[in-house]
C-alpha positions as CSV (number, residue, x, y, z in Angstrom):
1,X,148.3,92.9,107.0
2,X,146.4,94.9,105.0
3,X,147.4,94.6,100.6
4,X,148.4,98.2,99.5
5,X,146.9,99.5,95.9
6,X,150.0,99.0,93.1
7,X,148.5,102.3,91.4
8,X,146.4,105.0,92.1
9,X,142.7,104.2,91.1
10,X,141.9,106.9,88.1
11,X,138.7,108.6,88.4
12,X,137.1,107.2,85.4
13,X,137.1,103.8,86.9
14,X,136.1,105.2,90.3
15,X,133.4,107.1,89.0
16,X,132.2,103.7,86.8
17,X,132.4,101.7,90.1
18,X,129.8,104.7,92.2
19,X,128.0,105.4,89.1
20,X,125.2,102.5,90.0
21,X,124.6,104.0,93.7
22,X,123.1,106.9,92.5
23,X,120.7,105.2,90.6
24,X,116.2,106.4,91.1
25,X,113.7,103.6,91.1
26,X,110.7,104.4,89.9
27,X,107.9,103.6,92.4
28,X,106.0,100.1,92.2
29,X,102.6,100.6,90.6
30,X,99.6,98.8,90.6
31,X,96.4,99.0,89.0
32,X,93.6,99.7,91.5
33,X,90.9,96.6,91.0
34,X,87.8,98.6,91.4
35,X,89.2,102.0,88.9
36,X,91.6,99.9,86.6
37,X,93.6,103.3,86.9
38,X,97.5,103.1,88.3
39,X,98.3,103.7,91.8
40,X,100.8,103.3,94.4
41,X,101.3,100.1,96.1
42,X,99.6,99.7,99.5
43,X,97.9,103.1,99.1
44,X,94.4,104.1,98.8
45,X,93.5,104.6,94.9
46,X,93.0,108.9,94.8
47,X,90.9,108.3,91.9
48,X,87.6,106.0,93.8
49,X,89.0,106.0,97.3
50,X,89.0,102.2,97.7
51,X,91.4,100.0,99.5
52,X,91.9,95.9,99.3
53,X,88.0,95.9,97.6
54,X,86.7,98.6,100.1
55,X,85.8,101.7,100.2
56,X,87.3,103.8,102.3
57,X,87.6,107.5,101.1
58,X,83.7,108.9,100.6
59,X,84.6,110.8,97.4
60,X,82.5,112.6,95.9
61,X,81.9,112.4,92.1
């Protein structure tokens, strides 16, 4: 059988337990290697349009 609670949980300590789910992550970023500027991970860089040392958007400068 299942153990029943003694006392009531208060809500502090309920609300301490949830508190971490709630949580943002801030989104991995990496340094493009042909810009040096910061972009998301597996992503074309919007800045030169290269990908894994090619180019794949055509931007225009």
């Amino acid at each position: 059988m299942a153990i029943v609670p003694k006392r009531k949980t208060s809500k502090a300590r309920r609300n301490k337990r949830r508190s971490n789910v709630w949580k943002l992550v801030s989104p991995a970023l990496d340094k493009c290697s042909k810009c040096g500027n910061y972009k998301l991970t597996h992503r074309v860089c919007r800045e030169c349009g290269f990908y894994k040392e090619r180019n794949i958007l055509f931007l225009e400068a």
